[in-house]
C-alpha positions as CSV (number, residue, x, y, z in Angstrom):
1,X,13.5,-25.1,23.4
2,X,14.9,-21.8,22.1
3,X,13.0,-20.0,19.6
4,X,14.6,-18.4,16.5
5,X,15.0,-14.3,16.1
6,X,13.6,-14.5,13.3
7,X,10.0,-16.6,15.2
8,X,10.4,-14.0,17.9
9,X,10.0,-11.6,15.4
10,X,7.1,-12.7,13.4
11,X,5.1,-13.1,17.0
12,X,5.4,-9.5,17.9
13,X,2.8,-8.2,16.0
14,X,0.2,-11.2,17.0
15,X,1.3,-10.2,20.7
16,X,0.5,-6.3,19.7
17,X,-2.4,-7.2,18.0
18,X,-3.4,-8.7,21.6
19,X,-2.8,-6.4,24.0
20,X,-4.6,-3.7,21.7
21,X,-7.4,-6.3,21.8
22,X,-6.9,-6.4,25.7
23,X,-7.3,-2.3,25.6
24,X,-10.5,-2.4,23.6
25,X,-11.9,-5.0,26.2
26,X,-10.6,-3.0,28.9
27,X,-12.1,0.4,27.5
28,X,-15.9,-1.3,27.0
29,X,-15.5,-2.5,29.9
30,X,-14.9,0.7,31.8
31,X,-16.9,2.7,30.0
32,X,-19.9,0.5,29.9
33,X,-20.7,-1.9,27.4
34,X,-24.2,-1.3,27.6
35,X,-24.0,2.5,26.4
36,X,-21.7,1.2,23.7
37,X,-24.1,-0.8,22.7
38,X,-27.6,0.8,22.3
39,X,-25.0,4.1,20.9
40,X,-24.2,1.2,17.9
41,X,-28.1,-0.3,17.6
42,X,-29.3,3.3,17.7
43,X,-27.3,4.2,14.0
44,X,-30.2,3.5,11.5
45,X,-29.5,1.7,8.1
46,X,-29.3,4.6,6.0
47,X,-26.9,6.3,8.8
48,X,-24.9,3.1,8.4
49,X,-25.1,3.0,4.2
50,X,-24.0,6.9,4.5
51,X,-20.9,5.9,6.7
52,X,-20.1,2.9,4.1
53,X,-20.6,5.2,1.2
54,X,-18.6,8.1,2.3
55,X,-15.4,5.6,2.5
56,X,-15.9,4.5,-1.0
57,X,-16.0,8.0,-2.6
58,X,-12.6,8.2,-0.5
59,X,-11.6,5.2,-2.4
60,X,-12.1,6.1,-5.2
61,X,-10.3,8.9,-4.4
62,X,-7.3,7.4,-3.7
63,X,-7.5,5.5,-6.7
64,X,-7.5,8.5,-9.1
65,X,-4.3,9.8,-7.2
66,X,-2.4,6.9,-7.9
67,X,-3.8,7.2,-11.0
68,X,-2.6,10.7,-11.9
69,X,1.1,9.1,-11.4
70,X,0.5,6.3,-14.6
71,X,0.4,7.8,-18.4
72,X,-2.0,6.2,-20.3
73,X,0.6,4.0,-22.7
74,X,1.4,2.6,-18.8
75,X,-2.0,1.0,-18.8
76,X,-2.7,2.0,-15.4
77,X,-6.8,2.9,-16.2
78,X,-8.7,4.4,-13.2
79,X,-10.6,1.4,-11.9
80,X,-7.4,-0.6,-12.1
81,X,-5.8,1.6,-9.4
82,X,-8.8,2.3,-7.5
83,X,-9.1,-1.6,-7.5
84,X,-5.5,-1.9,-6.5
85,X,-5.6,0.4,-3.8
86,X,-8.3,-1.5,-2.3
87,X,-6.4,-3.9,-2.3
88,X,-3.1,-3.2,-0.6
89,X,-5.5,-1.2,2.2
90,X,-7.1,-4.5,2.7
91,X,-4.3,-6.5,3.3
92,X,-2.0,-4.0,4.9
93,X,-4.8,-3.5,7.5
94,X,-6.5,-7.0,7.9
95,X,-4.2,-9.6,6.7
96,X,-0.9,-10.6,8.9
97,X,1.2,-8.8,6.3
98,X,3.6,-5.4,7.3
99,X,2.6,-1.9,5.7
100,X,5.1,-2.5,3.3
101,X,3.4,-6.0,2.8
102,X,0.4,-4.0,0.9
103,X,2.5,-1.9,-0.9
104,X,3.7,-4.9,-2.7
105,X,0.6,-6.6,-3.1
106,X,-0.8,-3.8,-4.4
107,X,1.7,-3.3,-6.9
108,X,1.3,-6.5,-8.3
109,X,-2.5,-6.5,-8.5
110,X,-1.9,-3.4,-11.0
111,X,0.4,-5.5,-12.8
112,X,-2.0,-8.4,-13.3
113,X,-4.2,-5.7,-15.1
114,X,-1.1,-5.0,-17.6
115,X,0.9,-2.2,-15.7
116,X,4.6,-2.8,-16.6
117,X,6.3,-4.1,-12.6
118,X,8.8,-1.3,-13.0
119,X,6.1,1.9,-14.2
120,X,3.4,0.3,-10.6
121,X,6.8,0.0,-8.0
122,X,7.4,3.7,-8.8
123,X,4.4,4.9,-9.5
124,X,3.5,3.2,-5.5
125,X,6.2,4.8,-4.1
126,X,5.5,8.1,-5.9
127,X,1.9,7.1,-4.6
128,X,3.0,6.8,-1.1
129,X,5.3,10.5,-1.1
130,X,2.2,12.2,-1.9
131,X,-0.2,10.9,0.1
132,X,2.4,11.4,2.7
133,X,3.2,15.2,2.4
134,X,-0.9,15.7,2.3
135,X,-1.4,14.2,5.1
136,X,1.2,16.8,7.0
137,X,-1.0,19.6,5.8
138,X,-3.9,17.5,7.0
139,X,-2.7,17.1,10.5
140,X,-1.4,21.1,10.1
141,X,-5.1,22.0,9.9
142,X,-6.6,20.2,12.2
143,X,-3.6,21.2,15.0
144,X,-4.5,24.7,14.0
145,X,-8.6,24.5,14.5
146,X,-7.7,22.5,18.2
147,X,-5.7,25.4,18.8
148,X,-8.5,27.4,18.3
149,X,-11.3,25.2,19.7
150,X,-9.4,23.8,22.3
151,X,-6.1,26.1,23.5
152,X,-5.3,24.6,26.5
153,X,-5.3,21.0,25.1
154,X,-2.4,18.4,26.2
155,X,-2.1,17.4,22.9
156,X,-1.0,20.5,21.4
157,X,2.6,20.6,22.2
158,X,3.6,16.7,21.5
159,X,1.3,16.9,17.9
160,X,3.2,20.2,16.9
161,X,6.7,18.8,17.7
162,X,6.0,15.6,15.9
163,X,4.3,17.4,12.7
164,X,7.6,19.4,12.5
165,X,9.9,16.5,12.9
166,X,7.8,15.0,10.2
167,X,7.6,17.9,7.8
168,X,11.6,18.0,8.1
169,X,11.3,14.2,7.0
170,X,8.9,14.5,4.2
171,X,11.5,17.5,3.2
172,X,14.6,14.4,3.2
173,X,12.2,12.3,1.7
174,X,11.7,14.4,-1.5
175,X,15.7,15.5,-1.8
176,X,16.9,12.1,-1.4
177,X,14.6,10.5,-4.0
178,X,16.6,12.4,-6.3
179,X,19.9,12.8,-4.5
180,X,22.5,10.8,-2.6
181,X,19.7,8.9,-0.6
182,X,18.3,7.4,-4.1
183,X,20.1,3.7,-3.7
184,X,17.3,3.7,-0.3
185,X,14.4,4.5,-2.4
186,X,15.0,2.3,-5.1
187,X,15.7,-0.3,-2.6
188,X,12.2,-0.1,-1.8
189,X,10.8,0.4,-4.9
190,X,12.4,-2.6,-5.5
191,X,11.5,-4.9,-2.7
192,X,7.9,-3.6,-4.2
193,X,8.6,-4.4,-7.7
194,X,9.6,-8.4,-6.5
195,X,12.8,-9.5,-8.6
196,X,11.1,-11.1,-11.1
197,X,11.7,-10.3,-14.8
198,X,15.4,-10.4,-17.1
199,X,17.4,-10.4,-14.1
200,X,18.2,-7.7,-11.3
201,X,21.0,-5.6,-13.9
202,X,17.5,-5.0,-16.4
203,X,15.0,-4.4,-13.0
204,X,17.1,-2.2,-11.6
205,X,17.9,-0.4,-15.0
206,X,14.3,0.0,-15.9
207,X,12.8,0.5,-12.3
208,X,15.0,3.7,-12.4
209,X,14.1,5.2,-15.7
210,X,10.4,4.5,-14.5
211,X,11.4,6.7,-11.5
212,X,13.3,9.2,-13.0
213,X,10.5,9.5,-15.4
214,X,7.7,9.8,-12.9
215,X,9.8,12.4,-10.7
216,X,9.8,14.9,-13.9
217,X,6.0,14.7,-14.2
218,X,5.7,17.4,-11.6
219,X,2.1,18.4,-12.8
220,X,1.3,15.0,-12.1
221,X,2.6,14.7,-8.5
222,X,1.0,17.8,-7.4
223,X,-2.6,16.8,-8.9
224,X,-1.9,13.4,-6.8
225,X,-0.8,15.1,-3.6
226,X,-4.4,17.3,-4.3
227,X,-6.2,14.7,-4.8
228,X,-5.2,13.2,-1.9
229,X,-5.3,16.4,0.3
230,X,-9.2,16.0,-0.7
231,X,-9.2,12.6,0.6
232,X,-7.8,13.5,3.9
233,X,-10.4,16.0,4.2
234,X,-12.9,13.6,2.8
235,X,-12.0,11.2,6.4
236,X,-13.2,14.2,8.5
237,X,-16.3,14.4,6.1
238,X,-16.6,10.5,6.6
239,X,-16.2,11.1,10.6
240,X,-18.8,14.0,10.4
241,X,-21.2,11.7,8.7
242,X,-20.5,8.8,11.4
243,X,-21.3,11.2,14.8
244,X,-24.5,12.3,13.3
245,X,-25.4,8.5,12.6
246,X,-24.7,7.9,16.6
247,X,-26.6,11.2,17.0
248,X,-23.8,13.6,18.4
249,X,-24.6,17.1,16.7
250,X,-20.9,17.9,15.6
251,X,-19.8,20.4,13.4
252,X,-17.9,19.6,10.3
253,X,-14.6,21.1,11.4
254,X,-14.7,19.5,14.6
255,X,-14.8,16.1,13.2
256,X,-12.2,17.6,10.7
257,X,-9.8,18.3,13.5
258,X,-10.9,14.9,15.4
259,X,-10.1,12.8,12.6
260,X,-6.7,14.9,11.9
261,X,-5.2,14.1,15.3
262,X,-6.8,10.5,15.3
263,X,-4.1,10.3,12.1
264,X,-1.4,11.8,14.5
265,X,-1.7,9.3,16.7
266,X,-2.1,6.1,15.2
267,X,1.2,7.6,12.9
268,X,2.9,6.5,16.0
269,X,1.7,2.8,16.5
270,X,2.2,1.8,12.4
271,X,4.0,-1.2,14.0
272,X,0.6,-2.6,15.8
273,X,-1.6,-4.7,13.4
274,X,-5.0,-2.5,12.9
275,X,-3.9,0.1,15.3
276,X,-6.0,-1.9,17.5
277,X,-6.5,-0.4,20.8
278,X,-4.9,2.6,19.6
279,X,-7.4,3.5,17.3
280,X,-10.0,3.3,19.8
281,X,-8.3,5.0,23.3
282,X,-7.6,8.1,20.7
283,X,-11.0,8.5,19.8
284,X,-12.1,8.4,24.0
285,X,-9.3,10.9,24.0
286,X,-10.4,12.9,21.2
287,X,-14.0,12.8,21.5
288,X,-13.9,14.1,25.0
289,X,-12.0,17.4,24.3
290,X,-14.9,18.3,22.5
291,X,-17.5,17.0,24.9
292,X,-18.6,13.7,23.1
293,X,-19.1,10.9,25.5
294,X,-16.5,8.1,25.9
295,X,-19.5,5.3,24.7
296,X,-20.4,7.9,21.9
297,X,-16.5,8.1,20.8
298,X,-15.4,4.5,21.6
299,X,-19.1,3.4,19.5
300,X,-17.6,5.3,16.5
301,X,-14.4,3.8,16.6
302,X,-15.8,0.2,16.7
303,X,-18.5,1.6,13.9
304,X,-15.5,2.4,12.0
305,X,-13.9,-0.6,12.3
306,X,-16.9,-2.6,11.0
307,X,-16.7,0.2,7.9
308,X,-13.8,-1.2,6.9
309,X,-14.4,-5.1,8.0
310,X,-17.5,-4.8,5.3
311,X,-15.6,-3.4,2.8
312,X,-12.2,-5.5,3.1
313,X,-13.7,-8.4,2.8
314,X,-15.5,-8.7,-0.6
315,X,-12.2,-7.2,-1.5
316,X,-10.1,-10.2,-0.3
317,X,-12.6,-12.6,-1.3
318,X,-12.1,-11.4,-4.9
319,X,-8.6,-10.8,-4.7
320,X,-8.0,-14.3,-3.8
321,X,-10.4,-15.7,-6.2
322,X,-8.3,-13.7,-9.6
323,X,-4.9,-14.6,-7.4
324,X,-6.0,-18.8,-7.7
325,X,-7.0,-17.9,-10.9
326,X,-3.8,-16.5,-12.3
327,X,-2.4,-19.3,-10.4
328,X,-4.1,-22.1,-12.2
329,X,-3.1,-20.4,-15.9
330,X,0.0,-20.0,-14.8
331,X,0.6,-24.2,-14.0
332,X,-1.5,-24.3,-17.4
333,X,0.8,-22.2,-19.3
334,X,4.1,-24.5,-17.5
């Protein structure tokens, strides 16, 4: 029986998604899953609550950066957008959707909550440049304290070329959003914005004043790409807060530099659901260049991972709940 491109296609991420699963088995396995686990039963409650908290100060974060790209006529209030952005990091992470997937869903959640579709697809891709380009100054600062802390590190070299190769594409990024290379960005804005609406001529019309409009807010895209500088830095804080819950006495800049090239790597592997596997052999990796033990490292991966399991789903439990919801009006209203 042959199977379709298109059903070969749609099982490469479920066959991704298990041999990272086959990597974390492997790694607890070599390691030991018995320091793995008394490292996890040894983090108290309020070590754990810490941990939890730390990611939703991040959140909310994020939230105000998109935020900062929405006027207030655009109805995009602050606890719309940090709800949205829960949202699309919820299902781009844990549902079988691609990155893009929660760039879309997220989108529409802010438009649920009144945001006109044109002002949330631009104001998600203007969302996504920023946190983008802060994220290269991330990763620039913590390749420049392992250079310091670590100088003979492996990892120097192949982090440095790939934070210049990405710095020269965040540069193409920003020209061609408002040069020749335009028709690509709107064609994404547009697969955000759905095609929904008085027809593609007005979508396309309006998703590009909503664009053009955003790109001449400049205050506004710097205090986004701030904001989210702070939330980069605010991950090494949340990865400080996690070793001292497993009891490794790190210091702040350390985790810093830990979590920056954690974000280097798992760049690499956005095609693999969850980064799973990746997510946790970087941390081994990482952890060990600054003598934390492989069951100490892997323990904070897997910690991490059950961070963001406890958050993500309340969020998808409500999200689906106001998604039937809207649903049900809308078979009312035909």
């Amino acid at each position: 029986m042959n199977i379709s491109l298109s059903a070969k296609s749609k099982l490469i991420p479920a066959i991704l998604a298990l041999a990272g699963l086959a990597v974390v088995t492997g790694l607890i396995t070599y390691i030991g899953a018995g320091g793995v686990l008394r490292a996890l039963t040894s983090v108290s409650a309020a070590g754990l609550a810490a941990y939890i908290g730390a990611q939703l100060v991040i959140l909310l974060g994020l939230g105000l950066a998109w935020r900062m790209l929405l006027r207030s006529r655009q109805k995009g209030s602050f606890w719309l957008c940090v709800w949205g952005r829960a949202v699309r990091d919820a299902t781009g992470e844990f549902l079988p959707f691609s990155q893009v997937g929660g760039y879309v869903i997220g989108a529409r959640v802010i438009t649920l909550g009144g945001v006109a579709t044109a002002d949330a697809a631009a104001s998600t891709l203007g969302d996504i440049t920023t946190e983008f380009l802060a994220q290269l100054v991330f990763v620039g600062a913590g390749l420049a304290i392992l250079s310091r802390k670590v100088p003979g590190s492996h990892l120097l070299l192949p982090v440095a070329i790939g934070l210049a190769v990405a710095v020269a594409l965040g540069v193409g990024l920003i020209v061609a959003q408002r040069g020749a290379g335009a028709k690509l960005f709107r064609g994404l804005a547009l697969r955000i914005a759905g095609t929904t609406g008085q027809g593609a001529v007005e979508n396309v019309r309006r998703l590009q004043a909503a664009l053009d409009n955003m790109y001449t807010q400049h205050h506004r895209l710097a205090w986004s790409a701030f904001i989210h500088l702070l939330c980069w830095l605010g991950t090494g804080t949340a990865s400080y807060i996690g070793f001292q819950a497993l009891g490794v006495d790190l210091s702040w800049l350390d985790a810093v530099c830990i979590e920056a090239m954690l974000h280097a790597i798992m760049a690499l592997a956005f095609f693999i659901p969850g980064r799973v596997g990746v997510q946790e052999a970087a941390y081994t990796l990482l952890g060990g260049l600054f003598g934390i033990p492989p069951d100490i490292a892997l323990s904070l991966s897997l910690l991490r991972r059950a961070r963001d399991f406890i958050i993500a789903v309340p969020v998808l439990v409500v999200w689906q709940g106001l998604e039937a919801r809207q649903l049900k009006l809308n078979m009312n209203a035909g």
